[in-house]
N, C-alpha and C positions, 0 to 999 in steps of 0.2 A: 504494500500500500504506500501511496503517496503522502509525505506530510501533511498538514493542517496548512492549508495556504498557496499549494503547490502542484495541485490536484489537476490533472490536464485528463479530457473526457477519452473514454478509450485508449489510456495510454497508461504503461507500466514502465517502471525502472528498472532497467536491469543491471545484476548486483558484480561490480569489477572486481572490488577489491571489499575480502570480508571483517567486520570490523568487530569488537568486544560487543558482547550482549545478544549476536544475534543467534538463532538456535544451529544456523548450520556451519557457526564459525569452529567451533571444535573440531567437526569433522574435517572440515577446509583442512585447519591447520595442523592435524594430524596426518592428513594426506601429502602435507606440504613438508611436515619431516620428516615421514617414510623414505619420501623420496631422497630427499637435499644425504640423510642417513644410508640408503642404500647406493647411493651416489660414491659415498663416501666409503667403498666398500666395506661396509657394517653388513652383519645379519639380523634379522627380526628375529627376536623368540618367540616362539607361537604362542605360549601360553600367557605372555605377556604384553599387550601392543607396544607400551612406552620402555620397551630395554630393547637394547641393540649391542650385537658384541663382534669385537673384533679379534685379532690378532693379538692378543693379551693387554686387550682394553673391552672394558662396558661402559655403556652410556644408555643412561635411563633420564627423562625427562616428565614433567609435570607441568602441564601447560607450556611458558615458557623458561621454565627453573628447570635449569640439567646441569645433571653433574658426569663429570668423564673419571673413572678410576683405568686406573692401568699399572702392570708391572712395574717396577722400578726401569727394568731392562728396556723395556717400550715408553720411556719418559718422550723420546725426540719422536716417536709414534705418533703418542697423544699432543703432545704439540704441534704438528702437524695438522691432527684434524680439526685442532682448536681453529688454524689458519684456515682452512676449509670451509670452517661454516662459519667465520667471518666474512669469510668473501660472500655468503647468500643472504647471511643476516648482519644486523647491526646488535652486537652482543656486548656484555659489562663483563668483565673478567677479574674473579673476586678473589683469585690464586685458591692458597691450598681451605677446601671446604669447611666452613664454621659455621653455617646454619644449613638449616634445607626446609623449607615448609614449618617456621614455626621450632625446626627441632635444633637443640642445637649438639655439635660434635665438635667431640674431643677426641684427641690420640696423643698415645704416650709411646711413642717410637721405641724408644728401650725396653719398655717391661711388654712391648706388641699386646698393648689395650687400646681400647676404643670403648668410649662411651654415647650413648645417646639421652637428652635431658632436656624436660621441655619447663625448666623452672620461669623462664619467661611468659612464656603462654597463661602459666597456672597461676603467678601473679596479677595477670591482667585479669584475671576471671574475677579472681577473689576483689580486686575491685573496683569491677563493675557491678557487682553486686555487697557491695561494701561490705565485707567479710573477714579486711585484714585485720580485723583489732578485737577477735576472737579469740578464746582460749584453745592450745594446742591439743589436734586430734589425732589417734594414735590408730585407729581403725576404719576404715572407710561406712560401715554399719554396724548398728548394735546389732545382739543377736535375738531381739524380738523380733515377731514377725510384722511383720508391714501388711494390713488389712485395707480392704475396698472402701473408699469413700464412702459412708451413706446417705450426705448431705449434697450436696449443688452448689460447683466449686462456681465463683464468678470468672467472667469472660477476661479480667484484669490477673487472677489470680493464676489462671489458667494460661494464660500468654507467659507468664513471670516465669511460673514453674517450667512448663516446654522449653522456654528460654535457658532457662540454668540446667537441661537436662543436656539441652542439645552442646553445650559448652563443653560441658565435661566430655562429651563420646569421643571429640577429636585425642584428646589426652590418652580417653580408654581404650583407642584402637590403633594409637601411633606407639607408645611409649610404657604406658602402666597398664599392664595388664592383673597387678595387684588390686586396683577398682573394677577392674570388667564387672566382677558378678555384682558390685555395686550399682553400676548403673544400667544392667540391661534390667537388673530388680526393680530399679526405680524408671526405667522409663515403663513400665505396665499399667502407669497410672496417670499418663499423658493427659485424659481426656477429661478426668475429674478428681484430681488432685488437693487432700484436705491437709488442713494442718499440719498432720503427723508427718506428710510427705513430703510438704516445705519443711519442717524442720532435716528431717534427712536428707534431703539432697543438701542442703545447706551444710549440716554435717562431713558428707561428702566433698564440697569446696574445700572446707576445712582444714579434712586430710589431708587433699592433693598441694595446699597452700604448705602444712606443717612438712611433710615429706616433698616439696618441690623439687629439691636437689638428687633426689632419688634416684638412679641413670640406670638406664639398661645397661650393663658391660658385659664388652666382646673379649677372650680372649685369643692368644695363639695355638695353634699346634702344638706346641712343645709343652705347655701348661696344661691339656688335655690332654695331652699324655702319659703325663704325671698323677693323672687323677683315676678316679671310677669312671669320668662323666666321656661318653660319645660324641663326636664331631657334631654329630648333627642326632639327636633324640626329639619323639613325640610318646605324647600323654593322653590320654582321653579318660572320663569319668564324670558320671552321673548322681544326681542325688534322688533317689524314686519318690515318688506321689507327694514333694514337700511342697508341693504349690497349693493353693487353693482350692482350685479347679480339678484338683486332682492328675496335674498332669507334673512332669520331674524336671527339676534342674539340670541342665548338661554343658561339659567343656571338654576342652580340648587344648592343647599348646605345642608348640614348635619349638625347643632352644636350639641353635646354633651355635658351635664354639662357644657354649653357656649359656648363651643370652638370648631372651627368647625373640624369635620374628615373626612368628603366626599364634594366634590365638585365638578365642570363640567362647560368649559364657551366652547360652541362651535358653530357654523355657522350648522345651520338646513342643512341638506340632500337635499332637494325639497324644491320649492317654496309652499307657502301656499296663499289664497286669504284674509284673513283679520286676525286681533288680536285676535281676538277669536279661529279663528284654528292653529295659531303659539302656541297661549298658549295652545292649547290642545295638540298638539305635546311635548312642552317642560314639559306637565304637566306628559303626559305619560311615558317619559322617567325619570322624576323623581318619577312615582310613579314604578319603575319595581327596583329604588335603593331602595329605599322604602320597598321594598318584602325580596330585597336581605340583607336589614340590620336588617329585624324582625326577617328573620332566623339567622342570625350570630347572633343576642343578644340570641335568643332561645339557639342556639348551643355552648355558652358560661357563659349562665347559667344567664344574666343578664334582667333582671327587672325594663324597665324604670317606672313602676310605672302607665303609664297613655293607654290611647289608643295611637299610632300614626297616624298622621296627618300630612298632607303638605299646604303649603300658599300659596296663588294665589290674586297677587291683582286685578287681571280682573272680577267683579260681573255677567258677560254674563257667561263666564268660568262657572266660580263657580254654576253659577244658571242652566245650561246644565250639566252639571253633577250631580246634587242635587234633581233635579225638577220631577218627575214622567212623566209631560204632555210635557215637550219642547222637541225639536226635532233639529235632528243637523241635518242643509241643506246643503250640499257639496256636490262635483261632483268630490270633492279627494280623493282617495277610502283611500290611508294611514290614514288621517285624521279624515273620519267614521270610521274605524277600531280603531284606538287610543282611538277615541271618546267612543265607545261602549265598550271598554276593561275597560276605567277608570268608567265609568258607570257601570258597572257591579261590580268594586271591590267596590263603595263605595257603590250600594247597598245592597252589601253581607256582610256591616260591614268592610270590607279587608282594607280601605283606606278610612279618613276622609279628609272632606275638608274645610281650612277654609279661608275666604276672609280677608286680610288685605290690607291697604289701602299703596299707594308706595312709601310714604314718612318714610315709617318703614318696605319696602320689603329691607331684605337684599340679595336676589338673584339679587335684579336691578344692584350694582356692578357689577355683574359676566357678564352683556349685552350690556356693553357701557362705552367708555369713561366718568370722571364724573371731572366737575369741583373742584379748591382745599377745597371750605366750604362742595361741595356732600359727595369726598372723604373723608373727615375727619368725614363724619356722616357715612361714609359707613364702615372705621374703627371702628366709637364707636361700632356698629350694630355687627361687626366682635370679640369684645371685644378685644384688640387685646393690648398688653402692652410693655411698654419700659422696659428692664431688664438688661441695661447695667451695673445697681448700683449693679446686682447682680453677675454681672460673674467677677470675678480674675482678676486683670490687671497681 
């Protein structure tokens, strides 16, 4: 459509160049770095549109925020293609990387750490909802349960609340996943939200304000090889029928070199009849991340080293899945389905399984409020470090 004022009878504009805000500028300009990228002989990863890899370089971008890693060996590589898509685009070159979307990173070249910390971000929540001059909170929720509104939240109250829920996800899905099951709990009550539920999420700021320094850390090789812990480990674990509705808590998590990069706290779809078919639900959706991150290592060239495997502290679980002769009895058709899909990958080698016990599941986090000694174990479990001593005042 034509402006207000500009409007010529039968007559349409047609679009040269596409500009911020309109619906098919995304697409435009993801087509427009396919190209200028595969130009630059990079490969797409399939599973990912925004990563492209090279010859001991990756480059992943975000709208217009990209960052190029590469070998030390391939330093004149990367530079190189920094010159390249200078020449297509007019870019800002901010050397070696200190933010990315909000997050920010650290590395410690000698001890081969890396952190990622989004203490910036979670200040600015705290206030805009003027929050900073709270007393210090040590767990993201109490371990009451959080019940249905039964009154009629106002349209004011209701915007406020959405408002501070939606704040905190960017946090819950970039960086802490020690709040995830906080606030996929509290976003259930988006629509009629009463007191009880403004004070917890409020609660919630709180946390993430007291613990802002908090960082995911990466370590190296050689540190994980020193330990118990695998290059690359997953977790999956359900909490059955503690909802309301009667349907179960479920999660799941990804660490890499420690520190976790995928994770998932969410309220199962459908009711299940016991522990054992919740956790084959929650087992099966973690093993389809599972699929999807053997091919992204595949397609980015990376080699954890071992087989992949996911944890389940349920031994029924584990033992239905494992067993040639057992036999899953349900009358859930989702659930036999689940059941016979993960049965089949971990026969076919696809998908190992292994039982640990839940005093060392680090998915239990991700299913349940947890007291302050759980928390703090469910931290250690998350590796998860203070690094305020490292950033700049």
């Amino acid at each position: 459509m034509m402006p207000e004022g500009f409007q010529l009878p039968h007559k349409c504009w047609k679009l040269i160049k596409a500009l911020y805000g309109l619906r098919i500028s995304p697409k435009l300009w993801k087509q427009e770095a396919t190209r200028v990228f595969i130009a630059s002989e990079l490969k797409p990863v399939p599973e990912d549109p925004c990563v492209f890899v090279g010859d001991g370089i990756i480059i992943w971008f975000y709208v217009d925020n990209i960052l190029i890693a590469n070998f030390p060996s391939k330093r004149n590589a990367a530079e190189k293609l920094e010159g390249e898509l200078e020449k297509q685009w007019e870019l800002t070159d901010h050397g070696d990387a200190a933010w990315f979307l909000g997050i920010r990173l650290l590395r410690d070249r000698r001890r081969r750490r890396l952190w990622l910390c989004q203490d910036y971000y979670i200040q600015s929540i705290a206030m805009r909802y003027h929050l900073t001059t709270r007393s210090p909170v040590y767990t993201p929720l109490t371990t009451e349960e959080l019940r249905k509104y039964e009154g009629t939240a106002s349209a004011q109250d209701t915007k406020l609340y959405q408002g501070n829920v939606g704040s905190v996800q960017y946090a819950t899905t970039a960086t802490r996943p020690d709040a995830a099951f906080a606030a996929s709990k509290l976003s259930q009550f988006l629509t009629n939200p009463g007191p009880e539920h403004h004070r917890a999420i409020d609660r919630l700021i709180c946390y993430l304000l007291t613990t802002c320094y908090h960082a995911i850390t990466y370590c190296g090789a050689e540190e994980i090889s020193r330990t118990v812990l695998k290059s690359v480990e997953f977790a999956s674990d359900a909490a059955y029928g503690d909802m309301s509705d009667r349907r179960s808590s479920a999660g799941y998590i990804i660490q890499v070199y420690g520190g976790p990069v995928d994770w998932k706290a969410v309220k199962q779809p459908t009711v299940t009849t016991s522990t054992t078919e919740a956790e084959l639900v929650a087992l099966a959706d973690s093993g389809k991340s599972l699929q999807w991150w053997k091919c992204f290592m595949q397609g980015i060239g990376f080699d954890p080293g071992h087989r992949l495997s996911t944890r389940c502290d349920n031994k029924q679980t584990v033992n239905l899945m494992s067993s040639e002769d057992a036999k899953i009895t349900t009358k859930l058709r989702h659930v036999d389905i689940n059941g016979h899909w993960i049965r089949q990958e971990v026969k076919g080698g696809r998908i190992d399984l292994e039982w640990t016990p839940t005093g060392k599941m680090v998915a239990d986090g991700l299913t349940k409020a947890l007291t302050r000694p759980k928390h703090e174990e469910f931290l250690t479990m998350l590796r998860r470090e203070n690094v305020k001593d490292l950033i700049d005042p």
